[in-house]
C-alpha positions in Angstrom: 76.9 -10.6 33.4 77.1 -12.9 30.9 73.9 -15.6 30.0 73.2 -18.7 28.5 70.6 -20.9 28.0 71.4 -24.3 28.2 74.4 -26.3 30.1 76.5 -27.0 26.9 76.4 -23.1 26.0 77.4 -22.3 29.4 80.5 -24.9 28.8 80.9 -22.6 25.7 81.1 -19.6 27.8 83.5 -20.7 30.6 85.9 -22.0 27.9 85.6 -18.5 26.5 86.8 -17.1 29.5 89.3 -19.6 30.1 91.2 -18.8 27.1 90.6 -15.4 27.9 92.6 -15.7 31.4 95.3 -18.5 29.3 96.0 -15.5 27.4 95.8 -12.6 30.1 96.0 -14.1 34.0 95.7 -10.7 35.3 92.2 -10.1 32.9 89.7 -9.4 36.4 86.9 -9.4 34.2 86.9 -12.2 33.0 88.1 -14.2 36.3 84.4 -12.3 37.9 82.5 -13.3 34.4 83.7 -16.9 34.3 82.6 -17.1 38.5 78.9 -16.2 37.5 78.5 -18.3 34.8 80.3 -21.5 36.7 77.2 -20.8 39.3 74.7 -20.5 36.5 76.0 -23.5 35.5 76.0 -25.0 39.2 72.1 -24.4 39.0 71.4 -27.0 36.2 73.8 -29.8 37.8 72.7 -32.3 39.4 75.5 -34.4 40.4 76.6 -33.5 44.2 80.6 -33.8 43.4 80.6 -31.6 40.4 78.3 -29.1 42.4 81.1 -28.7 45.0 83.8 -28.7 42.7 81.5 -25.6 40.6 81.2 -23.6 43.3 84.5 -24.1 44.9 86.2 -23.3 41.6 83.9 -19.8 40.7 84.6 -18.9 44.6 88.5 -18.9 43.3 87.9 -17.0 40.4 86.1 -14.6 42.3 88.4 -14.4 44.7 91.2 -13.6 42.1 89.3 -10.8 40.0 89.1 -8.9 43.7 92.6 -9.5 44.7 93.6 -8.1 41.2 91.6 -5.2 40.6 90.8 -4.6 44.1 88.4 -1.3 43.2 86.4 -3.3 40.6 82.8 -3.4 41.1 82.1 -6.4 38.5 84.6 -8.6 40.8 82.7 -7.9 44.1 79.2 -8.1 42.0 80.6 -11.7 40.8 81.6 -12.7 45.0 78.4 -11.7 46.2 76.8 -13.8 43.5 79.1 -16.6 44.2 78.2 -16.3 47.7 74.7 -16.0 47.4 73.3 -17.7 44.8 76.3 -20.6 45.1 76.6 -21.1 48.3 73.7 -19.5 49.9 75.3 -17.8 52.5 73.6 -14.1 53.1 75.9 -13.2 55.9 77.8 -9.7 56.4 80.2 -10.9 53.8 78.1 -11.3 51.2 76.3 -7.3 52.0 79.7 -6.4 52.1 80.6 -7.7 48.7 77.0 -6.0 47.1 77.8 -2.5 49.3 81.2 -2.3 48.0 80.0 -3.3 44.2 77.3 -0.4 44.3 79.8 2.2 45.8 81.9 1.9 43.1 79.6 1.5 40.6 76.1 2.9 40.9 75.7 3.5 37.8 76.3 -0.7 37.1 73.2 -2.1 36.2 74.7 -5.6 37.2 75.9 -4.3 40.7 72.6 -2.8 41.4 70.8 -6.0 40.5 72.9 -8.4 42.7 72.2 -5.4 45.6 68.4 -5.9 45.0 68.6 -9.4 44.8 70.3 -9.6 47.8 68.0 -7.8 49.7 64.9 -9.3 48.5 67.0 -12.5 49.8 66.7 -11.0 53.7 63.6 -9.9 53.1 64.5 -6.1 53.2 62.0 -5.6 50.4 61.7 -2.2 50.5 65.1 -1.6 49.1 65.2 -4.8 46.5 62.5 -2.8 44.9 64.0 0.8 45.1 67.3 -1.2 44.0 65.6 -3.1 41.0 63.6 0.1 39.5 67.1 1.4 39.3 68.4 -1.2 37.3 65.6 -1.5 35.3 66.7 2.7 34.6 69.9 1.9 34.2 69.5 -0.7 31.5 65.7 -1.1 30.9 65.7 -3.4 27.7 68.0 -6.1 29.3 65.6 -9.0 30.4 67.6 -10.1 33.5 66.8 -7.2 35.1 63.3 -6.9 34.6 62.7 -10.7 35.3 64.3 -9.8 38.5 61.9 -6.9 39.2 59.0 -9.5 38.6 60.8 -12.0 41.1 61.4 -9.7 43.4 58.0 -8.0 43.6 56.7 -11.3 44.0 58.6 -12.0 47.0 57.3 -8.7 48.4 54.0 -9.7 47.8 53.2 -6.6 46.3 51.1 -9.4 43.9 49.4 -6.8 41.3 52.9 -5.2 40.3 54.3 -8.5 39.4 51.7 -9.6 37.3 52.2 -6.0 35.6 55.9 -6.7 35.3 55.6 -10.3 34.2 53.7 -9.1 31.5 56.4 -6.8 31.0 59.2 -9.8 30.9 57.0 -11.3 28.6 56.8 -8.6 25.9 60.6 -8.9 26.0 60.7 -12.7 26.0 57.2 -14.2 25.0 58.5 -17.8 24.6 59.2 -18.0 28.5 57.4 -19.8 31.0 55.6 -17.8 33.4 52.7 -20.1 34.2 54.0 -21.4 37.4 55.1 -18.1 38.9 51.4 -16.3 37.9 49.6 -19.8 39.5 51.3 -19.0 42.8 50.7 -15.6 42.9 47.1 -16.6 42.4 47.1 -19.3 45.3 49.4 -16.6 47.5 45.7 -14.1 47.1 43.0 -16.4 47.5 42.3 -17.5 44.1 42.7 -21.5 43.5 40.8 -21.7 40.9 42.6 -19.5 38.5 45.6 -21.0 39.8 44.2 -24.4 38.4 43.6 -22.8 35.0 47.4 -21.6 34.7 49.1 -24.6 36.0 47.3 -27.4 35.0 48.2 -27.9 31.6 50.4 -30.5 30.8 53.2 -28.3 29.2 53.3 -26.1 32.4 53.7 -29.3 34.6 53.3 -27.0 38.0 52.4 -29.7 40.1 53.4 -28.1 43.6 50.8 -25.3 42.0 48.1 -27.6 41.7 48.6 -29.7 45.0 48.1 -26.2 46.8 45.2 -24.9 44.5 43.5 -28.6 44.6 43.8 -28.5 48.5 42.3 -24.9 49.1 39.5 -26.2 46.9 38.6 -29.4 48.8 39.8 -31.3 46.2 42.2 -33.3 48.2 42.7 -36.5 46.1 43.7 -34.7 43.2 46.1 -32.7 45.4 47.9 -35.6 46.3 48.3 -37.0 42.9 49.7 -33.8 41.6 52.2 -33.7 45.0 53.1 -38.1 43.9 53.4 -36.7 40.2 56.0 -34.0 41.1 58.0 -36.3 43.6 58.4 -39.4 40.7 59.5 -36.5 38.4 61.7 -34.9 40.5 62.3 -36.8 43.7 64.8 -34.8 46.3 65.7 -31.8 44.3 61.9 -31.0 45.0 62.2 -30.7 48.2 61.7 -27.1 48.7 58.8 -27.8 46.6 57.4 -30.2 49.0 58.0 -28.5 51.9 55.5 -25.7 50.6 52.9 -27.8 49.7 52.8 -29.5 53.1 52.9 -26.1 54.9 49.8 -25.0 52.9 48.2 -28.5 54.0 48.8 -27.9 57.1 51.5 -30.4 57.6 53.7 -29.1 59.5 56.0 -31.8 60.5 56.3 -33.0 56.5 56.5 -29.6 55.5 60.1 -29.2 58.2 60.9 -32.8 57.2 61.5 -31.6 53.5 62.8 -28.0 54.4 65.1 -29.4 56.2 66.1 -32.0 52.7 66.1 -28.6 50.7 68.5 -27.0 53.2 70.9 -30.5 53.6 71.0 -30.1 49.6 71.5 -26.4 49.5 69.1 -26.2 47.4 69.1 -23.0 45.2 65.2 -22.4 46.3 66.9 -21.6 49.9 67.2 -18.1 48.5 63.5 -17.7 48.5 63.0 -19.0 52.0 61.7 -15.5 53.7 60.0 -14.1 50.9 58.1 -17.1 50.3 54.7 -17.0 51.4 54.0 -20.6 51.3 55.9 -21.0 54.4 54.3 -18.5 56.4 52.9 -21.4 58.8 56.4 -22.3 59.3 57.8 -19.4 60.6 57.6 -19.9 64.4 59.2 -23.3 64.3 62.2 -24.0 66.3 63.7 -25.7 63.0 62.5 -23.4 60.4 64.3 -20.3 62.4 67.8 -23.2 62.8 67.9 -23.3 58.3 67.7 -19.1 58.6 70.2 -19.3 60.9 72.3 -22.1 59.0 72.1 -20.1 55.9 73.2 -16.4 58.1 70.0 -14.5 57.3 70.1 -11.6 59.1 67.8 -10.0 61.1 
């Protein structure tokens, strides 16, 4: 897949691609390779209109590269990440799209990370794990892939690995930001304070960290200013955010207030919804199970 680091390089990239396909129509790869990076791109706009018009416009190109090269395990990689990550739907199309991707090419380390992505998405975690360890085999150098082991270890809550394999993301990459990822695994195991240490300084700026670490320590005013600080900064894109803090508060009608936002928004953090441990207090409700069944998690 390709990568970028900012929205103008991504603009860089899809023009790439679109004189690629000027010059070649019937070039699948790069119709699949211009649909990812239209929804990496997707992920940094804000602006609802151009979202749509993103998503709807990779979905075509994705839809191309498999109508013409229809035994091409990039194109159905790129749909299921289209469908997935874009849209958020983790319905039988989208397994069918990763299934078909990894048939064809199991040696792909691309196809075998969007088949461990998408089952740390359902909460399978047993085989995102087996399925990331591969890819991390088949191409253990390429940071994607091992940022996505960290992620997806994380989600399984198998806490002590991920810390391992941050570290290991970090060796690769040390100017990325991990602060906010380590803080939450330390609130997810019982350990506030150290999640204070990681996410309060001011470069970090993990304030849905903090509100949960402040809370578990009885330091409740200084849980709600960090929770007022993150919504003036971000105000509904954090709703996801939002709806994790008030779980962990005990808050259960805020916290389905602003899941229910995060869902109305399609908010990319959707794709952590089962794996995210925040939420466990939600899980019974009526209107928690409605956004899993809105968004066609499985069983």
């Amino acid at each position: 897949m390709a990568h970028a680091s900012d929205e103008a390089s991504w603009h860089a990239v899809i023009k790439a691609f679109d004189e690629a396909i000027a010059r070649d129509p019937a070039f699948a790869a790069a119709h699949a390779l211009r649909a990812t990076a239209l929804i990496d791109l997707s992920v940094q706009t804000h602006d609802l209109a151009s979202l749509e018009r993103l998503r709807e416009t990779a979905r075509q190109s994705a839809d191309t590269a498999v109508r013409l090269e229809p035994d091409f395990a990039v194109a159905y990689a790129a749909r299921a990440f289209v469908r997935s990550v874009g849209f958020l739907d983790f319905g039988a199309a989208t397994a069918q799209d990763v299934e078909r991707a990894v048939s064809l090419a199991p040696g792909s380390a691309a196809a075998v990370k969007i088949f461990s992505s998408y089952f740390s998405f359902i909460g399978h975690r047993d085989a995102a794990i087996v399925g990331s360890q591969r890819a991390i085999e088949l191409d253990p150098e390429n940071y994607t892939v091992r940022s996505n082991y960290a992620i997806i270890l994380t989600r399984a809550r198998r806490y002590p690995e991920a810390l391992e394999a941050i570290d290991e993301v970090k060796r690769i990459n040390p100017a990325d930001q991990w602060q906010g990822a380590i803080g939450d695994i330390y609130n997810a195991t019982g350990r506030p304070a150290l999640a204070v240490d990681v996410c309060a300084p001011v470069e970090v700026e993990a304030y849905g960290c903090l509100a949960i670490a402040y809370h578990a320590l009885g330091r409740q005013a200084e849980a709600e200013e960090a929770l007022r600080t993150q919504q003036a900064k971000n105000g509904d894109a954090g709703a996801f955010d939002y709806a994790e803090v008030y779980a962990q508060w005990g808050d259960i009608p805020q916290a389905l207030k602003w899941l229910e936002i995060a869902a109305r928004k399609k908010s990319r953090s959707i794709q952590n919804l089962r794996g995210d441990w925040a939420l466990d207090p939600l899980r019974n409700e009526a209107r928690y199970k409605a956004i899993e069944q809105e968004f066609h998690f499985p069983p």
